[in-house]
Backbone atoms as SQL, in Angstrom:
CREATE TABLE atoms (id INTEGER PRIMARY KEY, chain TEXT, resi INTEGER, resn TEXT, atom TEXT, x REAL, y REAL, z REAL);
INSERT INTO atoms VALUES
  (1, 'A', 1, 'UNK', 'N', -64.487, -95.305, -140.005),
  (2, 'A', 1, 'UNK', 'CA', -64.473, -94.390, -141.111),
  (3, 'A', 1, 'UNK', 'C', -65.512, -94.749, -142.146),
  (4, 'A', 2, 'UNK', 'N', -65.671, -93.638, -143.248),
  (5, 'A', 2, 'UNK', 'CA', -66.365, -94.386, -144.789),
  (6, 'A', 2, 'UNK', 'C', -65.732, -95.077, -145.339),
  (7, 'A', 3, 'UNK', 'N', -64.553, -95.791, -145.444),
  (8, 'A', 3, 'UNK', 'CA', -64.055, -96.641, -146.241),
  (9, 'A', 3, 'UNK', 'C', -64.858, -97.858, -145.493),
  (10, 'A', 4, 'UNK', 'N', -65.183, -98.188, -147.458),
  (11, 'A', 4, 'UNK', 'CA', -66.030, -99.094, -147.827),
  (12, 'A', 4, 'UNK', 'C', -66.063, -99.617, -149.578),
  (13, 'A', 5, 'UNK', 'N', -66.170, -100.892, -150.212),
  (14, 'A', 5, 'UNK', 'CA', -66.280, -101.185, -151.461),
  (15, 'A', 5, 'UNK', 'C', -67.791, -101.096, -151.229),
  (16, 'A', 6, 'UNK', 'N', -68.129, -100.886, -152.653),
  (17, 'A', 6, 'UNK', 'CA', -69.760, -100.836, -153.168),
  (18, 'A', 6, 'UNK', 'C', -70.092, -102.041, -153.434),
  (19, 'A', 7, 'UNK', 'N', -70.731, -103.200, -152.912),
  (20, 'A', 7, 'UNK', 'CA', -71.211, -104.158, -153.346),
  (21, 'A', 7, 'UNK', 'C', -72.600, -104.628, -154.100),
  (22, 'A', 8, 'UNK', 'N', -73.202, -103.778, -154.545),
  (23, 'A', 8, 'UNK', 'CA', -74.464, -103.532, -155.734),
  (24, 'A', 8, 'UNK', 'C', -74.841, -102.215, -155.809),
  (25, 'A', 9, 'UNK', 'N', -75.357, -101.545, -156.618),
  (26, 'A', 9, 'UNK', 'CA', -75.892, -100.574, -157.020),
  (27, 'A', 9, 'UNK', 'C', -76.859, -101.100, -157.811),
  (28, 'A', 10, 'UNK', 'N', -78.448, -100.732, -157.438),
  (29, 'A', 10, 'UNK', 'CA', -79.658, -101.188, -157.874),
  (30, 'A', 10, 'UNK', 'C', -80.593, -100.337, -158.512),
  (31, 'A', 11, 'UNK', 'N', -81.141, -100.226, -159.408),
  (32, 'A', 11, 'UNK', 'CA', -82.202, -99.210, -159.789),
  (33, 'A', 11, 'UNK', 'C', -83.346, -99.499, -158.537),
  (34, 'A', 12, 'UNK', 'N', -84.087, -98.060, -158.182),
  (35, 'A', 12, 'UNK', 'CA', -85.031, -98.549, -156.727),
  (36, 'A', 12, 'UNK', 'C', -86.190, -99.155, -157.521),
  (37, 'A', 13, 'UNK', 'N', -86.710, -100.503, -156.967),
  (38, 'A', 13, 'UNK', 'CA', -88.149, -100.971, -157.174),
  (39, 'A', 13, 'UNK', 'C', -89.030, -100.385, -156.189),
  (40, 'A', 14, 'UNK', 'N', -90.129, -99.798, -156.090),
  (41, 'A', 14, 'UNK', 'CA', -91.127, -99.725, -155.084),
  (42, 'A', 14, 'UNK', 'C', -91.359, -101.063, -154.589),
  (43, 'A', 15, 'UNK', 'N', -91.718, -101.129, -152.913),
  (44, 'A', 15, 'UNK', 'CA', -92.755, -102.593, -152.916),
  (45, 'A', 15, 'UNK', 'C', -92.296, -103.946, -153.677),
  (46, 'A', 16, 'UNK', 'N', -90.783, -104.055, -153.306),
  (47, 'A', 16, 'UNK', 'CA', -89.986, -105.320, -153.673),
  (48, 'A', 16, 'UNK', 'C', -89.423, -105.700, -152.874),
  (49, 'A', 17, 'UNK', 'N', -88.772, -107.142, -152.518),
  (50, 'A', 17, 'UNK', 'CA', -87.842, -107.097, -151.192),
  (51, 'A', 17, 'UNK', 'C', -86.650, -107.524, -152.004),
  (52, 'A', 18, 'UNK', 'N', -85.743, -107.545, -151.373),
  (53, 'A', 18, 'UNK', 'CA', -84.358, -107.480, -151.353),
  (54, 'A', 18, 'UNK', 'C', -83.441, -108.805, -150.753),
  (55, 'A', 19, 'UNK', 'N', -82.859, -109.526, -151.279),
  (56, 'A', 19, 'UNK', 'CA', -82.051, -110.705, -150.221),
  (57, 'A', 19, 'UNK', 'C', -80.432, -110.291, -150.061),
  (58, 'A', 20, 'UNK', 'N', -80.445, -109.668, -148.946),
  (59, 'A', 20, 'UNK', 'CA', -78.394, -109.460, -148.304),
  (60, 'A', 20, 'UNK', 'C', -78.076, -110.587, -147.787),
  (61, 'A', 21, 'UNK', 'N', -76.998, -110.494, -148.425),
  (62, 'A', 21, 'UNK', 'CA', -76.443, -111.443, -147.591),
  (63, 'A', 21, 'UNK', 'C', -74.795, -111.539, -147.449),
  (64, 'A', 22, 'UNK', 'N', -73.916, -111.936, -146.306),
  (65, 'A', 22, 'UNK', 'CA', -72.222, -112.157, -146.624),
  (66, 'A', 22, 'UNK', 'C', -71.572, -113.199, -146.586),
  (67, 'A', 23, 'UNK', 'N', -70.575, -113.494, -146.911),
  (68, 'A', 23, 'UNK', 'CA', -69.408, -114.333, -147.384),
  (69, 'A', 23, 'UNK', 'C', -69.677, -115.275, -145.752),
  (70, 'A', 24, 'UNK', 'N', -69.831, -115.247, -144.486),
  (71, 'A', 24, 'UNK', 'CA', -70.187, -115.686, -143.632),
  (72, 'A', 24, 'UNK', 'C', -71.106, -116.657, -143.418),
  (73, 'A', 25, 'UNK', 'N', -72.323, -116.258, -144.668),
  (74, 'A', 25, 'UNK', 'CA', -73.627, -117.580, -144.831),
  (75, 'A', 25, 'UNK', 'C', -74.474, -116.582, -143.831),
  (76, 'A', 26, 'UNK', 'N', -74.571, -115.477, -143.340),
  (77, 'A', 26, 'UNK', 'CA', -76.032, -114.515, -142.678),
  (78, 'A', 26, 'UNK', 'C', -76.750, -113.930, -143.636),
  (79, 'A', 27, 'UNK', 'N', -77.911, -113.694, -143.579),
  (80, 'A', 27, 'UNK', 'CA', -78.380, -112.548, -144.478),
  (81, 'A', 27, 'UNK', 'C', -79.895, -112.304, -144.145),
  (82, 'A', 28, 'UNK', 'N', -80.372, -111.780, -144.587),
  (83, 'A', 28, 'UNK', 'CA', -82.116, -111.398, -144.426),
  (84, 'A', 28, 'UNK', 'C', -82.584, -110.418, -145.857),
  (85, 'A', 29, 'UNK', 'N', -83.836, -110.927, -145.717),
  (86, 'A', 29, 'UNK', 'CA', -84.610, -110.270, -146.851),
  (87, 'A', 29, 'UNK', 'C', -85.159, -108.907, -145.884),
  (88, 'A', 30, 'UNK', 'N', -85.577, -107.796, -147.026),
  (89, 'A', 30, 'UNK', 'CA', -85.604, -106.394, -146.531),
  (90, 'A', 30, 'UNK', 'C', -86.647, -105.864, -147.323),
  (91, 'A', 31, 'UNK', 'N', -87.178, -105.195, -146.730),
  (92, 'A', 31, 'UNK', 'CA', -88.420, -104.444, -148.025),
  (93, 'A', 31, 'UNK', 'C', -87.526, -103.153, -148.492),
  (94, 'A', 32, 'UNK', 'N', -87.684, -103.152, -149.983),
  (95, 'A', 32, 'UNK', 'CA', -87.234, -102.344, -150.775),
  (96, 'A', 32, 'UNK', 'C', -87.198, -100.582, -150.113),
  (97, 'A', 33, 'UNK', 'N', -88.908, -100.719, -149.669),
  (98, 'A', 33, 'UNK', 'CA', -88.895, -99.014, -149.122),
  (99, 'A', 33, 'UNK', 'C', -88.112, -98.692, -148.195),
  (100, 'A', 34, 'UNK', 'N', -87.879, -99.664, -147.262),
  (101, 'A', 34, 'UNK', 'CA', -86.751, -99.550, -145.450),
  (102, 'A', 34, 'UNK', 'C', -85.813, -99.280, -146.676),
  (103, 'A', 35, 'UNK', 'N', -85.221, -99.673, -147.146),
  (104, 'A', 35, 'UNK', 'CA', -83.780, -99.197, -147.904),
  (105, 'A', 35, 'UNK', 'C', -83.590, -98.221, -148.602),
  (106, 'A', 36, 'UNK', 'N', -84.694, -97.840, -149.040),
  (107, 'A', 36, 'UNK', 'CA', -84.332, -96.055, -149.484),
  (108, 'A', 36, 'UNK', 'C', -83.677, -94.626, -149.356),
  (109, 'A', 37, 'UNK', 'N', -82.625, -94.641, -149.440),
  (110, 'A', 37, 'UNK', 'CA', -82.291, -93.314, -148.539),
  (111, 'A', 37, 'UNK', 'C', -82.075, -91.916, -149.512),
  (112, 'A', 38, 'UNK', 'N', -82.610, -90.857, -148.179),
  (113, 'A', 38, 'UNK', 'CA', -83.049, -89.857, -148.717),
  (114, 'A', 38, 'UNK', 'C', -81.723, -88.820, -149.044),
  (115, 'A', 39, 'UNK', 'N', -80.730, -89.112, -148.766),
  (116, 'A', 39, 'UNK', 'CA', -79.218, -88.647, -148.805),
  (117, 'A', 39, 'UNK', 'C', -78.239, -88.901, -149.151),
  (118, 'A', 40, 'UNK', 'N', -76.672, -87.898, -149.795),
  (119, 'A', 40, 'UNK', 'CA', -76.192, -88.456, -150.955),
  (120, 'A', 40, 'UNK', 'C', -75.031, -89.479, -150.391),
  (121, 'A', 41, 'UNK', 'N', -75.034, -90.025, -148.957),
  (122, 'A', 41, 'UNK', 'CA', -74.312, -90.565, -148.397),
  (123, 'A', 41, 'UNK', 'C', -74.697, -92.097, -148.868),
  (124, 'A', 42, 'UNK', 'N', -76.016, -92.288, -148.757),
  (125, 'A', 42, 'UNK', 'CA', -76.601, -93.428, -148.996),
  (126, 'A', 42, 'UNK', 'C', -76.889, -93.810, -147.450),
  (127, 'A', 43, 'UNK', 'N', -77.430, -95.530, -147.538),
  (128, 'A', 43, 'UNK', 'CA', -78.236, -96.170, -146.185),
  (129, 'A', 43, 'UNK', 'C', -77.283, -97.444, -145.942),
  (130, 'A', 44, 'UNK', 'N', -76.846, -97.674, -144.886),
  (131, 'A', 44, 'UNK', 'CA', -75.696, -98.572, -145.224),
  (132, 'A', 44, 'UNK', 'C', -76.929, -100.231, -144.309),
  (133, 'A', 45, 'UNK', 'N', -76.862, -101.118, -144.842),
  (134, 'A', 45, 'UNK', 'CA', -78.059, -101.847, -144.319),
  (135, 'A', 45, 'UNK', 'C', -77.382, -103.588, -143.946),
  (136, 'A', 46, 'UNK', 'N', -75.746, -103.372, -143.960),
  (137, 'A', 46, 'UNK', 'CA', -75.469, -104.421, -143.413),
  (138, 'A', 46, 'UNK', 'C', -73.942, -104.336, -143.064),
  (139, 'A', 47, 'UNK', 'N', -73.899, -104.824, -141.526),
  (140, 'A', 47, 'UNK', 'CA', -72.914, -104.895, -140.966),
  (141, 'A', 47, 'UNK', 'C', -72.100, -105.780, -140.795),
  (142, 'A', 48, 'UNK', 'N', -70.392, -105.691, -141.526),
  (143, 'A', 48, 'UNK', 'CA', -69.681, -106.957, -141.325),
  (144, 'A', 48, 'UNK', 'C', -68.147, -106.338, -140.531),
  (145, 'A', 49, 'UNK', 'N', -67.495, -107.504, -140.044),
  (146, 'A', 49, 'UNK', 'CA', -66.565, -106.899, -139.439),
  (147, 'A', 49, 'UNK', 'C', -65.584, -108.215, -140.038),
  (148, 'A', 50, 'UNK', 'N', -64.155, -108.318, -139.861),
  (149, 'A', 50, 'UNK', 'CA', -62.832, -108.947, -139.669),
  (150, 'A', 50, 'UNK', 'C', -63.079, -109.174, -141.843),
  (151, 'A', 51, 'UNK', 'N', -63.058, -110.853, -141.870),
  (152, 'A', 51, 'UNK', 'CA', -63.018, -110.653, -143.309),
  (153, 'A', 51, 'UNK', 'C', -64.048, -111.246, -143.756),
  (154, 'A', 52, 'UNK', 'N', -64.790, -110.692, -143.272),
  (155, 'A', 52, 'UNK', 'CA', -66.539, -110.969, -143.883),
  (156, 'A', 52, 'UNK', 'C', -66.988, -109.851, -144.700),
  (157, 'A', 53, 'UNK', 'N', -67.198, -110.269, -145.919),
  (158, 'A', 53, 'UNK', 'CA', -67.716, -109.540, -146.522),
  (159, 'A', 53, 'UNK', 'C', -68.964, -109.206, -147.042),
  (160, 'A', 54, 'UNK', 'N', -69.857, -108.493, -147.847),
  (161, 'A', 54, 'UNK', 'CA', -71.049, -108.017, -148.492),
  (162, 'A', 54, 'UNK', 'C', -71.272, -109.295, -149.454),
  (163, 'A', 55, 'UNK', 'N', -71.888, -109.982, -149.725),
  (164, 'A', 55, 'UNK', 'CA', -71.744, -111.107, -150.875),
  (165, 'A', 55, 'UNK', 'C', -72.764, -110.964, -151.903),
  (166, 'A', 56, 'UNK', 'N', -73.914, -110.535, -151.647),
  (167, 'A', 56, 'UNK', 'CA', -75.409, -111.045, -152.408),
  (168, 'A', 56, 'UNK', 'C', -75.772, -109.439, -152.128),
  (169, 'A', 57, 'UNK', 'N', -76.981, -108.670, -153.068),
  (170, 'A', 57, 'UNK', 'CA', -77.738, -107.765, -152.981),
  (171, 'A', 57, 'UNK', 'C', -78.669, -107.898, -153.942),
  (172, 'A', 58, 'UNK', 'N', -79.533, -108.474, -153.918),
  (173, 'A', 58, 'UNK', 'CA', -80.693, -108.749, -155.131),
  (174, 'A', 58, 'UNK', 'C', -82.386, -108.712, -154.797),
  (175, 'A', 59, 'UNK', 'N', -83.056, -107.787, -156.177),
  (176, 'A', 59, 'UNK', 'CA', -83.980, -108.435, -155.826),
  (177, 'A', 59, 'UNK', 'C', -84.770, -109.680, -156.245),
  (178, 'A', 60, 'UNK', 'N', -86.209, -110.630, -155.162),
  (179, 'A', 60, 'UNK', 'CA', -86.427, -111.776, -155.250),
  (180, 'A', 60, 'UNK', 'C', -87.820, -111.682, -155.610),
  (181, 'A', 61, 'UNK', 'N', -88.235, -112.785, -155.642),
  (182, 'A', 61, 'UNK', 'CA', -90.067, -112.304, -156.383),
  (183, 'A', 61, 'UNK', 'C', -90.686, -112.660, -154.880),
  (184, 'A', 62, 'UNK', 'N', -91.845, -111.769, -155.274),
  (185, 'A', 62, 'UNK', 'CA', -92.656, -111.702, -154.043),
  (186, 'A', 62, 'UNK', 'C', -93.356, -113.002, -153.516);
């Protein structure tokens, strides 16, 4: 389903990257533009399952 908590809401930077990461210790940096989405659903850009959660959404200096 869409059930889901919001774990950041960001103003968009152009040409910035991004560090995700979850409660698990995974994560990866992302370029700002891949994450853009053009719809009011939004871009969902990380997958957790059991009780792992969303932890980190920030951006980092280049």
């Amino acid at each position: 389903g869409n059930d889901a908590d919001i774990a950041n809401i960001m103003t968009f930077a152009p040409e910035t990257r991004i560090l995700v990461a979850s409660t698990d210790g995974r994560g990866f940096i992302v370029k700002s533009d891949d994450v853009l989405a053009q719809t009011k659903n939004g871009k969902q850009i990380l997958n957790v399952d059991g009780n792992v959660e969303a932890a980190l959404c920030t951006y980092i200096a280049p």
